[in-house]
C-alpha positions as a Markdown table, in Angstrom:
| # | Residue | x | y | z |
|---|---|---|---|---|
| 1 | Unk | 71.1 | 81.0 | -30.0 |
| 2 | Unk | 70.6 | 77.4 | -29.3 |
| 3 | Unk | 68.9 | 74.1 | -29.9 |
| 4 | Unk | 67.3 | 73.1 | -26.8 |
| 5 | Unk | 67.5 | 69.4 | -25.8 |
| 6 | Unk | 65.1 | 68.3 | -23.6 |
| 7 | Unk | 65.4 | 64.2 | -22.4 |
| 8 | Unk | 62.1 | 61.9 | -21.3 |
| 9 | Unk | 64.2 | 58.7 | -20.8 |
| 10 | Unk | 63.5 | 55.6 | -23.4 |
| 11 | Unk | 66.0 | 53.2 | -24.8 |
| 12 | Unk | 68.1 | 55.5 | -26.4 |
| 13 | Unk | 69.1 | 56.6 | -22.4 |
| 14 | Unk | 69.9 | 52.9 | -20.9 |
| 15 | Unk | 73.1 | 52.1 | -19.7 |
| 16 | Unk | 72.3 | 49.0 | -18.4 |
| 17 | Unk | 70.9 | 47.1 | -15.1 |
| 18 | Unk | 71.7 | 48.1 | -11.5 |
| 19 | Unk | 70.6 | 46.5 | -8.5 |
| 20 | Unk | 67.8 | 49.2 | -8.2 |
| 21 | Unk | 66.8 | 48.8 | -11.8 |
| 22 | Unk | 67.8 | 50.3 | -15.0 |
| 23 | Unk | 70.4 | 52.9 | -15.5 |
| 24 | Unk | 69.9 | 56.0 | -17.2 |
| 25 | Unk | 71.9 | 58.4 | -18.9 |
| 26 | Unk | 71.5 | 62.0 | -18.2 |
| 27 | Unk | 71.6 | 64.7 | -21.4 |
| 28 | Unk | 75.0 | 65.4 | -21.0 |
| 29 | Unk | 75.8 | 61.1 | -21.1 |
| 30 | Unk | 74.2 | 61.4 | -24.3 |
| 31 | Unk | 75.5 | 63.8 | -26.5 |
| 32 | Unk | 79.5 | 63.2 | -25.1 |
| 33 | Unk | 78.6 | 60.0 | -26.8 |
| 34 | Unk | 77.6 | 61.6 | -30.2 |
| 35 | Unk | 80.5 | 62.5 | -32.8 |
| 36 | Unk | 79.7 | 65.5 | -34.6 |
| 37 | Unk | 77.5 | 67.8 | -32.6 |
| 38 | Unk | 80.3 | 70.2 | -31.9 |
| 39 | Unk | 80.2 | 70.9 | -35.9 |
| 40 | Unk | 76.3 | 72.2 | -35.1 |
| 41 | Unk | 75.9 | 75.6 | -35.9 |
| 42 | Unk | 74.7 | 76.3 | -32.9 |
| 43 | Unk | 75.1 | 74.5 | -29.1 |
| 44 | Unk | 72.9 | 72.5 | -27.2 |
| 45 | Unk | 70.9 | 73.3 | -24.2 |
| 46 | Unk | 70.5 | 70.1 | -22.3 |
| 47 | Unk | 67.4 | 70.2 | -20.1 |
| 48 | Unk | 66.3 | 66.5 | -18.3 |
| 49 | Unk | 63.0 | 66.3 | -17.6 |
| 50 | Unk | 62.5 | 63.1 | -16.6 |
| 51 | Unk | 64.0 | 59.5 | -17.2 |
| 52 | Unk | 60.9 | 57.3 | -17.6 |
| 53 | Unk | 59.4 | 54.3 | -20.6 |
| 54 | Unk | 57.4 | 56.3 | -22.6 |
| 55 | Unk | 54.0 | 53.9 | -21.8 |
| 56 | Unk | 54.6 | 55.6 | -18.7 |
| 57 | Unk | 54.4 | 59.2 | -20.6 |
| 58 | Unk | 51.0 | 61.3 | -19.9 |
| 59 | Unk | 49.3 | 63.9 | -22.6 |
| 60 | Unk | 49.4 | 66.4 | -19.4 |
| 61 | Unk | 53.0 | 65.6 | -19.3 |
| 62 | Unk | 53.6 | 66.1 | -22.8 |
| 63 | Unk | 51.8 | 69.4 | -22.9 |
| 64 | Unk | 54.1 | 70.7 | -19.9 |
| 65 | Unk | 57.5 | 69.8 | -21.8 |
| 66 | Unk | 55.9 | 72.0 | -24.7 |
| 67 | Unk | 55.1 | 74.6 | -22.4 |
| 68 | Unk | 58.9 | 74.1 | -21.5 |
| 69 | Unk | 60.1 | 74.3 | -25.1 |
| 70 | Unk | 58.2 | 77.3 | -26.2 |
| 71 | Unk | 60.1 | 79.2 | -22.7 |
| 72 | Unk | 63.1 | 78.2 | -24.8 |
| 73 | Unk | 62.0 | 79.3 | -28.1 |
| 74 | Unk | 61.3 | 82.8 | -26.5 |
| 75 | Unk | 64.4 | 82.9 | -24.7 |
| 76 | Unk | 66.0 | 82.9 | -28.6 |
| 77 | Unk | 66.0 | 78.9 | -29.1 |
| 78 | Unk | 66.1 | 77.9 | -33.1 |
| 79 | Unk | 64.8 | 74.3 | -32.7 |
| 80 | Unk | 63.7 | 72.1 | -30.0 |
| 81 | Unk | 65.0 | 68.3 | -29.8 |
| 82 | Unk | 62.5 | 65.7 | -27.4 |
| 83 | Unk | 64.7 | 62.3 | -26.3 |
| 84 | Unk | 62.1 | 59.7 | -25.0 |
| 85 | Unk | 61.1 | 55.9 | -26.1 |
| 86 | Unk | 59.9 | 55.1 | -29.1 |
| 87 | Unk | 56.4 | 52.7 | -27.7 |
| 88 | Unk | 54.7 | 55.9 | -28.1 |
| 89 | Unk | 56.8 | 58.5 | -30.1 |
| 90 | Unk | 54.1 | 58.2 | -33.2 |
| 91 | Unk | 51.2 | 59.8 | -30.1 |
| 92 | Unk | 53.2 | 62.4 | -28.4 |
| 93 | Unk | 54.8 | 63.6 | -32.0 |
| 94 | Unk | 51.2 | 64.0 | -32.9 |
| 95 | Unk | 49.7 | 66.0 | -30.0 |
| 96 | Unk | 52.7 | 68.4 | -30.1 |
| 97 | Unk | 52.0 | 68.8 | -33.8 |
| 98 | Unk | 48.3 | 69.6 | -33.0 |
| 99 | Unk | 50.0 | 72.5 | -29.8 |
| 100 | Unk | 52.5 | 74.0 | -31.3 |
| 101 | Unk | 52.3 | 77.5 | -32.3 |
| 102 | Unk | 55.9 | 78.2 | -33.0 |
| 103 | Unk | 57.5 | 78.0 | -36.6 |
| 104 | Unk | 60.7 | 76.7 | -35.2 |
| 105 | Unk | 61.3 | 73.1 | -35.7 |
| 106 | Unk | 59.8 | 70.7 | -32.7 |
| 107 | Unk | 62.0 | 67.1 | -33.1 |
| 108 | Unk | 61.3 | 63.6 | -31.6 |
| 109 | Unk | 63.4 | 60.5 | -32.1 |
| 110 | Unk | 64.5 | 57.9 | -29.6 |
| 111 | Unk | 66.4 | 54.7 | -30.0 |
| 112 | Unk | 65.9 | 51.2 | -30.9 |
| 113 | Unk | 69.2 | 49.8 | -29.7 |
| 114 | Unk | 70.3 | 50.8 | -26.4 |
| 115 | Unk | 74.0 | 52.0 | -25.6 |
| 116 | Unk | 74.7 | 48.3 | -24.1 |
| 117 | Unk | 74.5 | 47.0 | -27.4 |
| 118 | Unk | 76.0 | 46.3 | -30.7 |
| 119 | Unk | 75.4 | 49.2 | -32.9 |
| 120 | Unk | 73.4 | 51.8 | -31.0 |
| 121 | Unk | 70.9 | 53.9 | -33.2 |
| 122 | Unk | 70.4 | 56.7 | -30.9 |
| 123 | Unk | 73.5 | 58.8 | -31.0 |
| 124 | Unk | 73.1 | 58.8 | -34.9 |
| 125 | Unk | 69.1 | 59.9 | -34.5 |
| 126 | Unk | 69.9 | 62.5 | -32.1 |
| 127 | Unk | 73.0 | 63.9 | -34.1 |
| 128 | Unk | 70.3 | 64.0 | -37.4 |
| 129 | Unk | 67.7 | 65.2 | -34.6 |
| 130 | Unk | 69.8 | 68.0 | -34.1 |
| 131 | Unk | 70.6 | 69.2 | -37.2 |
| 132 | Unk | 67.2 | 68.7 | -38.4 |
| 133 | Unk | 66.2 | 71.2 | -35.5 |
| 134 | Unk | 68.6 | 74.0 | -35.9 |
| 135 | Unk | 68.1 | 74.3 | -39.8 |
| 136 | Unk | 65.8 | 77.1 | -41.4 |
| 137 | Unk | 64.6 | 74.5 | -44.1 |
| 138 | Unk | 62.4 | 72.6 | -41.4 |
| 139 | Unk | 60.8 | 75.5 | -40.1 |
| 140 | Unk | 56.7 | 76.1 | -40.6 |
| 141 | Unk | 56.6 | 72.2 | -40.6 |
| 142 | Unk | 55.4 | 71.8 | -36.8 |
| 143 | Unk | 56.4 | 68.6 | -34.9 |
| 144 | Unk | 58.1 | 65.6 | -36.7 |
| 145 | Unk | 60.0 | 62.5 | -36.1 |
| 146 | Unk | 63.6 | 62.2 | -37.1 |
| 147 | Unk | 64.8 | 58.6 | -37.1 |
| 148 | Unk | 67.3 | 56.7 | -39.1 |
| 149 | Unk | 68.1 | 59.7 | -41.5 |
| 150 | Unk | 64.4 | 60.5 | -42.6 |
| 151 | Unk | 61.9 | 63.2 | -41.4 |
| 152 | Unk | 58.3 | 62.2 | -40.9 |
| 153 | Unk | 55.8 | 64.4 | -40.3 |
| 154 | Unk | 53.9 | 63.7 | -36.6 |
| 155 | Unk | 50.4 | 63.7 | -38.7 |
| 156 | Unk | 51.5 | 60.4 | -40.7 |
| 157 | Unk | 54.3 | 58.9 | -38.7 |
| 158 | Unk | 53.7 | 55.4 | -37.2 |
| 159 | Unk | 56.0 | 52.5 | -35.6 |
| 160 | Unk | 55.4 | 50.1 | -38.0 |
| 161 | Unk | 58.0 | 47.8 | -36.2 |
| 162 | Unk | 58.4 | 46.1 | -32.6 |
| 163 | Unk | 62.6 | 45.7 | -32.8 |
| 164 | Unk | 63.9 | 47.3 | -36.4 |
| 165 | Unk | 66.0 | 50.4 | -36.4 |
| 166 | Unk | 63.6 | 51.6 | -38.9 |
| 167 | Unk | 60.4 | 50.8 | -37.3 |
| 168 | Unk | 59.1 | 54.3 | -38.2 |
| 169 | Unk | 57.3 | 55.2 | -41.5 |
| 170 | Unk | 54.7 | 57.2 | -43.1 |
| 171 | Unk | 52.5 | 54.6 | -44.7 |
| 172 | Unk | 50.0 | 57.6 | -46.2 |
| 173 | Unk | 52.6 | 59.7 | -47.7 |
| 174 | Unk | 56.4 | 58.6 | -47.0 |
| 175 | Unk | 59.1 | 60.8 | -45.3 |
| 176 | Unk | 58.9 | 64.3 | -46.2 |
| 177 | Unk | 62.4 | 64.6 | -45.7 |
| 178 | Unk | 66.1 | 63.3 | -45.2 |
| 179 | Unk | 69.8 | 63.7 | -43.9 |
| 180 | Unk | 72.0 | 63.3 | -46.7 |
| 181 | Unk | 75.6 | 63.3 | -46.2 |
| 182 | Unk | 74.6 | 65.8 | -42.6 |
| 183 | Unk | 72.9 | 68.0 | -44.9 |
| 184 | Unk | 68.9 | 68.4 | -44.0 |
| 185 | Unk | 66.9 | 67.7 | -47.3 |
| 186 | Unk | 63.2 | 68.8 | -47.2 |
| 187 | Unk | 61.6 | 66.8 | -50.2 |
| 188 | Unk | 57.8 | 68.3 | -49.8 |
| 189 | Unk | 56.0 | 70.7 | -47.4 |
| 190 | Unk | 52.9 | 70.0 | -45.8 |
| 191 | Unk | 51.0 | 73.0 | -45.0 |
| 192 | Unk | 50.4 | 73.3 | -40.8 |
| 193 | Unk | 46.7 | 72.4 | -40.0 |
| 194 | Unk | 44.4 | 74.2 | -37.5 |
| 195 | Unk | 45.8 | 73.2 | -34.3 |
| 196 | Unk | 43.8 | 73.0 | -31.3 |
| 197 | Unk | 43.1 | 76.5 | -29.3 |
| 198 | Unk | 43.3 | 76.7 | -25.7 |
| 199 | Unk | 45.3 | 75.0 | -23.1 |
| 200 | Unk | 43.9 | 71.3 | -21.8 |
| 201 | Unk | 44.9 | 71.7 | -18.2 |
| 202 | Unk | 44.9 | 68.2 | -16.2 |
| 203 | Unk | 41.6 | 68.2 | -14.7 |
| 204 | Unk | 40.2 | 68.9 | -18.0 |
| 205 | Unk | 42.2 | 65.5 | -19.6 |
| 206 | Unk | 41.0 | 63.6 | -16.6 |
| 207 | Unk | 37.8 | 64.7 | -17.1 |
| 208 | Unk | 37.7 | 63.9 | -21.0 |
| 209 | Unk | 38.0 | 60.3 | -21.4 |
| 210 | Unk | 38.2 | 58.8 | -25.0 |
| 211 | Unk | 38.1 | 54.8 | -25.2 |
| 212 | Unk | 39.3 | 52.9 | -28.0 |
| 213 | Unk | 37.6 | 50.0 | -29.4 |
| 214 | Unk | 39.1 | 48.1 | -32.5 |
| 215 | Unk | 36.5 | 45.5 | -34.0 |
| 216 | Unk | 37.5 | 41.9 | -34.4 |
| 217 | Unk | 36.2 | 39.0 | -36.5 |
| 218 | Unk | 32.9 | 37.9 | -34.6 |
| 219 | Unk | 33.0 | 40.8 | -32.5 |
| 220 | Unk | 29.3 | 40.7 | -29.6 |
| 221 | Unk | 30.0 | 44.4 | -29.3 |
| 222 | Unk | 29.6 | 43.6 | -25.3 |
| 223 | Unk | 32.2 | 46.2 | -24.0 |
| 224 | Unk | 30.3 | 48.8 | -25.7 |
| 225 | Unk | 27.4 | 48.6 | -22.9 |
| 226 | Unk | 27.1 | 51.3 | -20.9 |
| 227 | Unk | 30.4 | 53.1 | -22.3 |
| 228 | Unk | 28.9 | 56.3 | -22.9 |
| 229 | Unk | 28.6 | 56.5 | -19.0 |
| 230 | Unk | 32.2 | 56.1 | -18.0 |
| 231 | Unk | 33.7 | 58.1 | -21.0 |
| 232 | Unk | 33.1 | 60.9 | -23.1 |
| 233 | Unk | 34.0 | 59.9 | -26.5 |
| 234 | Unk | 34.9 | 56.8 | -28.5 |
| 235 | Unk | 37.6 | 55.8 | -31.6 |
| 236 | Unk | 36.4 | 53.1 | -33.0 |
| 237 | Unk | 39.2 | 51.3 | -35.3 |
| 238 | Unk | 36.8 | 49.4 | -37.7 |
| 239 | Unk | 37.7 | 47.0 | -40.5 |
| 240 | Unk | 39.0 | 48.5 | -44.0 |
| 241 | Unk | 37.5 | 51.6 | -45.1 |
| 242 | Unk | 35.5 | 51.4 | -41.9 |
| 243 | Unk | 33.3 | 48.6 | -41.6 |
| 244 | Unk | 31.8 | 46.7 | -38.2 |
| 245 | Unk | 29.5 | 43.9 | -37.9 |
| 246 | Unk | 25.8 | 44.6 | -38.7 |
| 247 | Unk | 24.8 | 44.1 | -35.3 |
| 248 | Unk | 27.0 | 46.7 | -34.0 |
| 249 | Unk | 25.9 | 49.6 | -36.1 |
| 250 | Unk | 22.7 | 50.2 | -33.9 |
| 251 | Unk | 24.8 | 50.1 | -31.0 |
| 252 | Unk | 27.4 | 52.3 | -32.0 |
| 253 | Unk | 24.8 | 54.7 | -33.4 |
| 254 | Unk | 23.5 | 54.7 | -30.3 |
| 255 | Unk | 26.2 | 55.9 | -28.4 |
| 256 | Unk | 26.9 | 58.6 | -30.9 |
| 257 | Unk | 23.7 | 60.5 | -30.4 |
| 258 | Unk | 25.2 | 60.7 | -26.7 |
| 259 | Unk | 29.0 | 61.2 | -27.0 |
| 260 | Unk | 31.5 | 61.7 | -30.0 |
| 261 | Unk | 32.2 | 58.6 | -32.1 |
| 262 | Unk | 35.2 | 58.7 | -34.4 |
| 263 | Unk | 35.7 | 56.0 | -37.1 |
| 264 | Unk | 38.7 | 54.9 | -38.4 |
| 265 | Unk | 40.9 | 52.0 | -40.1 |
| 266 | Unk | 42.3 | 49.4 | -38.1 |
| 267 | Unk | 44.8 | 49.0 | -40.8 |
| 268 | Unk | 47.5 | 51.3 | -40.5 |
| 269 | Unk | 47.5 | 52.9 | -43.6 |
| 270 | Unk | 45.1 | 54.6 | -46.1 |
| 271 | Unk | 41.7 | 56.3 | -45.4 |
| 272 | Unk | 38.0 | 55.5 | -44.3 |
| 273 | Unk | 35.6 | 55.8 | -47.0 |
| 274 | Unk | 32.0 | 57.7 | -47.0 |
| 275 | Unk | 30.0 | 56.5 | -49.8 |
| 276 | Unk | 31.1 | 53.5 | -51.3 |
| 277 | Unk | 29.7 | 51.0 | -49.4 |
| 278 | Unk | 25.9 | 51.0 | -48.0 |
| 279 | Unk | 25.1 | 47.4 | -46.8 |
| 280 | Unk | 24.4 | 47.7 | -42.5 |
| 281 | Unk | 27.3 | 48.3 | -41.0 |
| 282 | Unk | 29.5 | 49.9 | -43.6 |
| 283 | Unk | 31.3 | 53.4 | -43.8 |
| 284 | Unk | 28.4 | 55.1 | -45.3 |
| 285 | Unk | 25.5 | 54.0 | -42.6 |
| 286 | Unk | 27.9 | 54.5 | -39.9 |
| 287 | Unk | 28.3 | 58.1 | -41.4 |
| 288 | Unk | 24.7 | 58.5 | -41.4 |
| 289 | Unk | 24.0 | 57.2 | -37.8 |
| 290 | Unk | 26.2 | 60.5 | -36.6 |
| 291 | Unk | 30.0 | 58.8 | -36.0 |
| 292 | Unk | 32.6 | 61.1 | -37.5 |
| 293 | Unk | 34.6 | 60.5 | -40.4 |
| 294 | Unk | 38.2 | 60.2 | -39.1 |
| 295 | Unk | 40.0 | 60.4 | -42.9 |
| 296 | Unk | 43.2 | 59.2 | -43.0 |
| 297 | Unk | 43.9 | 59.5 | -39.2 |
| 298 | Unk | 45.0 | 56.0 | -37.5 |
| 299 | Unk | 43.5 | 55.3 | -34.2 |
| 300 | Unk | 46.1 | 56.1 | -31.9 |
| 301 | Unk | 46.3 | 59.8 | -33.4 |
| 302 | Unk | 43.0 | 60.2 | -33.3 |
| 303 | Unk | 41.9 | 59.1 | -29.8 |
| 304 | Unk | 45.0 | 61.9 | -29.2 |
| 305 | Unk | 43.2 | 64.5 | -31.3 |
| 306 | Unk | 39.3 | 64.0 | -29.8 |
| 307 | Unk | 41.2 | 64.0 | -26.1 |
| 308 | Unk | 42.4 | 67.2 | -27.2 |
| 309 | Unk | 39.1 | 68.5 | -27.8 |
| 310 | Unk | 37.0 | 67.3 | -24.9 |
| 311 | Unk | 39.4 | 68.5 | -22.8 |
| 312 | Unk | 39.3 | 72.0 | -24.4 |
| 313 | Unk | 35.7 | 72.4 | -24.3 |
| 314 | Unk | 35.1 | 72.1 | -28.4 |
| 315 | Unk | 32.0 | 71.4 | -29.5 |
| 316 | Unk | 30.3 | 69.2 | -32.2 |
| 317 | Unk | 30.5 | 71.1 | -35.0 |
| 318 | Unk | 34.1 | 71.7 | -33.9 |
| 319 | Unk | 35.5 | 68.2 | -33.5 |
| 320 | Unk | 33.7 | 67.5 | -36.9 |
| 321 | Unk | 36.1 | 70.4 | -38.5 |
| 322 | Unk | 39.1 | 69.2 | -36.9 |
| 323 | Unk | 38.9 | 65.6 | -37.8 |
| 324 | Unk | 37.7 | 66.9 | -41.7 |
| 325 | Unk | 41.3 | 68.6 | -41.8 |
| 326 | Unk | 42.5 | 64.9 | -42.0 |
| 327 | Unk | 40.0 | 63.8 | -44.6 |
């Protein structure tokens, strides 16, 4: 029995600036450094993967360290702990969640302040990391996100935050969870979803690209043209409850008679709407022009999500059941 410890790199591993670059510390450099883990229940099993900034991380990548961690669930693991950088924590957190097939817990946290500094966050995440993985209250709740002493859920978690030590937050929902004096506190259970079936090999996610377009004030719609040729689905991160432009709803209707078209709020937090607004360009007459009805998915998760699904050869009708889980 073990909790299995697998390290990406990220802040929570530098040790500073060498002539080559940065230094990293390996698995075993982090948890020496963290008071408190020899009072787990059960030991860590340190696996480094590989030390790199998370904007460098890949969804083909991601889906090999869970292949990794579900070797380690058969061979008896209660828990799996991910180390990596926080830039994109909120996206991998969210495709492992959509993955996993496992009741044991699957943890992600990082750092904010690196080792060099004044009070260093990451030994304290990965110590709450830890026990959050290894406890049978956080079972048969998929992937989340332990950071400074909450537990988000991957399917609401965002970095709300470019520097603070409690950059991540749930805006939809709040944290379904803390560490209280050590002790894991589950505070509401989220039933699992549908995941995703089948396995997106690489050629598949190279083959399945989804862009992401966020609408501005004045927006001409001009990188739109000719999209539909270069990719194979679009997230479009609209105003509000999911409003664009007039002039773009033609053009966007356009390209969802030939591709998938996702709508979403640019906003970070609550839901698109269907029917409330009707005027050209609003939620309901991008509905009606064939885009899909995102819910309360953020962008970022959702270009993860439709990825996903291109790349394992779901259909229409499929995506649109996938994305109504989130309505």
């Amino acid at each position: 029995m073990s909790v299995a410890l697998f390290t990406l790199g990220g802040t929570i591993s530098m040790a500073g600036r060498t002539p080559d670059g940065v230094a990293r510390l390996t698995g075993a450099d982090l948890t020496e450094a963290v008071p408190g883990l020899a009072g787990l229940p059960v030991p860590l099993e340190i696996q480094d993967i590989e030390a790199v900034p998370s904007a460098n991380l890949t969804l083909a990548k991601m889906l090999d360290v869970v292949d990794a961690a579900s070797k380690a669930i058969s061979n008896g693991a209660t828990g799996v702990v991910v180390t990596q950088g926080s830039d994109t924590l909120e996206e991998t957190a969210f495709l492992v969640d959509q993955v996993w097939p496992h009741s044991q817990p699957f943890v992600l946290t990082g750092a904010m302040r690196n080792p060099t500094l004044a009070g260093p966050d990451g030994p304290a995440n990965l110590l709450a990391a830890a026990r959050v993985a290894c406890s049978p209250a956080a079972r048969d709740l998929g992937a989340l996100v332990v950071f400074n002493d909450q537990i988000h859920a991957a399917r609401w978690v965002r970095k709300t935050h470019s520097t603070s030590t409690a950059t991540f937050a749930s805006p939809n929902a709040g944290p379904i969870g803390q560490l209280v004096e050590g002790q894991v506190r589950i505070l509401t259970r989220p039933g699992r979803q549908d995941g995703v079936p089948g396995r997106a090999e690489p050629a598949d996610l190279d083959a399945a690209q989804v862009a992401l377009y966020t609408v501005t004030l004045d927006d001409d719609g001009v990188l739109l043209k000719g999209l539909a040729d270069t990719h194979q689905g679009l997230v479009v991160a609209a105003y509000g409850v999911g409003h664009v432009p007039a002039a773009l709803a033609p053009v966007l209707g356009e390209l969802a008679e030939r591709i998938p078209v996702v709508l979403t709020s640019r906003t970070g937090g609550g839901s698109v709407l269907r029917n409330t607004y009707s005027s050209p360009g609003s939620e309901s007459d991008l509905l009606a022009r064939g885009l899909i009805d995102g819910g309360f998915l953020d962008p970022y998760k959702a270009r993860v999500l439709l990825r996903l699904l291109l790349a394992t050869g779901e259909g229409q009708d499929e995506i649109i059941g996938a994305f109504a889980q989130h309505h």
